[in-house]
MITI-56410 format. One record per residue (C-alpha): x, y, z. Coordinates in steps of 0.001 Angstrom, whole numbers, plus 500000, padded with zeros to 6 digits. Example, Ala and Ser with C-alpha at 12.3 -4.5 7.8 and 13.67 -1.06 7.14 Angstrom:
# residues 2
512300495500507800513670498940507140
# end
This chain:
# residues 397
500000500000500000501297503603499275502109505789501624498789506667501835498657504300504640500761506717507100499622510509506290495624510664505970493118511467509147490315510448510948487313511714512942484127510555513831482005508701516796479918510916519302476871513220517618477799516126517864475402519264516868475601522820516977472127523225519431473671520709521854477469520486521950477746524294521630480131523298518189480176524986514684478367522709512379477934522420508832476484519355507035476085519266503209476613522652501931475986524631504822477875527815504546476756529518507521477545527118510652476302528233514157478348528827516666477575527688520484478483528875523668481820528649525267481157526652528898483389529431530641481381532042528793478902534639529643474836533532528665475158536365525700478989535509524573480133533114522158483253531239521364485353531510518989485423528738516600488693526052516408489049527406512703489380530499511745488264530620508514485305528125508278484228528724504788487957528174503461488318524999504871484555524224503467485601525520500327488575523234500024486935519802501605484192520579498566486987520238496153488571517945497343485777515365497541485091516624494014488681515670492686488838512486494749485223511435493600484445510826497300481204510235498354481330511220502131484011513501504109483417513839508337485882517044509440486351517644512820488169520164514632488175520553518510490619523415521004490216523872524086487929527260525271487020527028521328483963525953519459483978522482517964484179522705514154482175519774512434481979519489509049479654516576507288479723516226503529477886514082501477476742510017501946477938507607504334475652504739502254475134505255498171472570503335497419470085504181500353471590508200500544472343508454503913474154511426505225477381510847506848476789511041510319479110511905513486478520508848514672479357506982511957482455503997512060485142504160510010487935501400508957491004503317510440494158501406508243497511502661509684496371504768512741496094501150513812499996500596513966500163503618516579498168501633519050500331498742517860503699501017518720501941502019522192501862498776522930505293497710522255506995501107524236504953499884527053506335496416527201509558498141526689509241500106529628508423496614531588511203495172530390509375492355528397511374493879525105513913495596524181513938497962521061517557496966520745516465493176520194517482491684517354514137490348515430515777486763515179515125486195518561511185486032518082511375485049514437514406482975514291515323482342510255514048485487509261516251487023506445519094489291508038516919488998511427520308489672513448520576493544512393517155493959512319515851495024515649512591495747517519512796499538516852513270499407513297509968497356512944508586500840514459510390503333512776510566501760509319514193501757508865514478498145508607514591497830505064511546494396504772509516494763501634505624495668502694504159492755501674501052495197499716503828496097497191503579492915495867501364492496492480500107489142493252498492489841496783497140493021495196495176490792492853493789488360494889492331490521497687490659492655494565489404489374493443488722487836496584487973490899499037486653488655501580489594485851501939490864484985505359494907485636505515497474484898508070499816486701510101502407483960508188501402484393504885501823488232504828505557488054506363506232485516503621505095487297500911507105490411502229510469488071502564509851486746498885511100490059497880514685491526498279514860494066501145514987497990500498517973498279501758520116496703504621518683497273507738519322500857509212520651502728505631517140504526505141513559505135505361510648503235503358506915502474504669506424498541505488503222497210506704505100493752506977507205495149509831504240496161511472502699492521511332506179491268512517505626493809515287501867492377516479503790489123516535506240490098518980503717491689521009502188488209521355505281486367521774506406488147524666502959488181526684501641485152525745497946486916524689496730487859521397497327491467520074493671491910520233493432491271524118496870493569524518495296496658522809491877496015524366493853496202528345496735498682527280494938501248525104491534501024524229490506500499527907492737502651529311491087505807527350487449504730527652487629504099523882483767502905523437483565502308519392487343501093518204487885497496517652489288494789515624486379493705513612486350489625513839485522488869510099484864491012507058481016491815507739480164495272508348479889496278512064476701498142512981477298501829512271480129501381509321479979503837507195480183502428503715483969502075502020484093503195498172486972502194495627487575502630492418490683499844492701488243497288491543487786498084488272484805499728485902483471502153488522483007503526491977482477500209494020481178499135497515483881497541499609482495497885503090482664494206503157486631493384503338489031491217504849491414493973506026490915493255509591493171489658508439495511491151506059495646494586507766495685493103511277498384494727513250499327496977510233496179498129509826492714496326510480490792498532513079487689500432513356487133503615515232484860506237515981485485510030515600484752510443519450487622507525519937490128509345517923489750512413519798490772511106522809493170509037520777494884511877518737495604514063522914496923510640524526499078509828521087499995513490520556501546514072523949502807510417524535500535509957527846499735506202527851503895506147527838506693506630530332509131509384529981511781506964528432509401505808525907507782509249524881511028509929524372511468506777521657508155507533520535509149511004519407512371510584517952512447511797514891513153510139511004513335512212508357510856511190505473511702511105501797508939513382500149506924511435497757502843511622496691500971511519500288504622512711502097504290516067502872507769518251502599509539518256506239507466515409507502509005513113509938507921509890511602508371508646515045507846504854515948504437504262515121503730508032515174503908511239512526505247514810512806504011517224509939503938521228510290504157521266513978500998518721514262501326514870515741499658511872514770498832509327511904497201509055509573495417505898507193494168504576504117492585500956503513490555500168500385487238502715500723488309504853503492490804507429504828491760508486507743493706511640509592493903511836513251496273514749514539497482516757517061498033520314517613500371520665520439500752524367519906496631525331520297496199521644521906493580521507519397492771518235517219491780517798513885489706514196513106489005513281509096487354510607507319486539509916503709484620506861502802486779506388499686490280505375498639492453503886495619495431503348497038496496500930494610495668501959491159498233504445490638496130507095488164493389507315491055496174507381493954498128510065492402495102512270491798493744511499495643497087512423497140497701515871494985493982516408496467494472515665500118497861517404500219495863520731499098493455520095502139496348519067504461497780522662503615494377524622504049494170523030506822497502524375508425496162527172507664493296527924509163493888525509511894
# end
């Protein structure tokens, strides 16, 4: 998958309206959103909206929905002593005309490997790993496992081909969207291809070093990476709506995915395997309420001790490419853009941004219910789009 998979955003889970969160909402066109009361405020005072210039960023989510061909966007924008910007474009379900809702789900791709990262600092910080472990000692044989360590599977220096790079598993989950795949059977279809580079020399994207990672994470407690993100994350923030779905059938409340990857048209793909073949890389749901309190503990490193925020945040340099913004740099498991923190995903029919602001404190939640990650004509068009968004957004953010 293209690099799609680390810089897109996501938002959505809790209703939120203008008459009763006190937010600035605007839902299909609106150009005019209302905006509630501050709590700290007077009766007769207002506060000021998290974005500056509303109708901008309205202006630019239009065309970007209309270059991407995107049937749904959810924008959310939240600051502290500010109004809640909410922003609801368009259908969450084609074919019945639904609106996208706030309380829509959404299929989250790679914000899922910073819950996978969490995980792994915190066993660091137990001493059940160390970042400096060499890979062979939970997957002894593995190709040049010896100078590949723990923290390279984080910080995507260690060089292992992504196994959705490869043509032939490209084609059979378009063919076969709903086949069952392995943890196995990814990592070997990522070592049937020469490495990157040797382990260490750069920087490339690998969702087969993040399925090596949810490995590890098992190995070393003896539970399944579902049970270790359900204890060490998701119930540790109250997370009410973010989950690995157990099969590809939609979950009650999922918005619908569109692609165009399949071929002759705009198709459904809310029914998917990616929950299998995404797993650790990539294979959660999530909630726009969920990823707010996701994007403040993630953005300032609290589920973490000092040691490991430090880890977290260190800093690689990435190579600008389509979906890389200039100056962007990643952390283990975790982005750095423009002064903002976070993550962002893309899985066949949906994209995700989750970010935050550490400056205003403020964070910014997107979903689209459409991606083409891998045809390259509708990628290339969908990244030039969101990169325009991504810098409105800096904007008046």
């Amino acid at each position: 998958m293209a690099w799609l998979t680390l810089w897109l955003v996501v938002l959505a889970g809790m209703a939120i309206a203008a008459a009763s969160c006190g937010g600035t909402s605007a839902s299909d066109g609106a150009a005019t959103p209302g905006v509630g009361a501050s709590p700290s405020s007077s009766p007769t005072s207002v506060a000021e909206p998290a974005v500056s210039d509303v109708a901008r960023l309205e202006r630019s989510i239009a065309a970007t929905m209309k270059k991407m061909d995107c049937p749904g966007v959810l924008f959310a924008v939240s600051a502290p002593g500010k109004s809640d910007v909410v922003i609801a474009r368009g259908v969450s379900d084609l074919a019945a005309g639904t609106p996208i809702s706030t309380v829509d789900l959404f299929r989250i791709g790679s914000v899922t490997k910073t819950f996978t990262a969490t995980v792994l600092l915190q066993l660091a910080a137990e001493g059940k790993v160390s970042l400096d472990d060499p890979l062979s000692k939970y997957e002894p044989g593995f190709p040049n496992g010896r100078n590949i360590t723990v923290r390279m599977l984080l910080n995507h220096r260690s060089g292992i081909f992504s196994y959705t790079g490869d043509d032939g598993f490209v084609r059979t989950i378009e063919t076969d969207t709903l086949r069952r795949w392995m943890p196995d059977e990814l990592i070997a279809i990522g070592t049937s291809h020469e490495p990157y580079f040797p382990p260490g020399a750069a920087f490339d994207y690998s969702n087969t070093a993040y399925i090596l990672a949810g490995k590890v994470i098992e190995q070393v407690t003896g539970r399944s990476y579902e049970q270790e993100i359900q204890t060490r994350v998701i119930d540790r923030l109250g997370l009410a709506h973010t989950f690995l779905p157990d099969g590809p059938d939609a979950p009650d409340g999922l918005a619908h995915g569109y692609t165009y990857d399949l071929g002759n048209g705009l198709k459904d793909i809310t029914r998917q395997s990616v929950d299998s073949w995404g797993w650790s890389a990539g294979g959660l749901v999530s909630s726009l309420a969920d990823l707010r309190a996701c994007a403040v503990a993630f953005g300032t490193g609290s589920l973490l001790t000092p040691e490991m925020k430090k880890e977290f945040f260190t800093r690689t340099p990435m190579p600008t490419k389509p979906g890389t913004p200039p100056s962007a740099f990643s952390g283990l498991g975790i982005g750095m853009v423009h002064g903002w923190v976070g993550n962002t995903g893309g899985t066949y029919g949906y994209t995700t941004w989750m970010w935050y602001v550490p400056k205003t404190q403020a964070t910014v939640i997107v979903f689209f219910n459409e991606t083409s990650t891998f045809t390259p004509r509708y990628e290339a068009k969908e990244q030039t789009a969101l990169q325009e968004l991504l810098k409105t957004a800096w904007k008046v953010i």
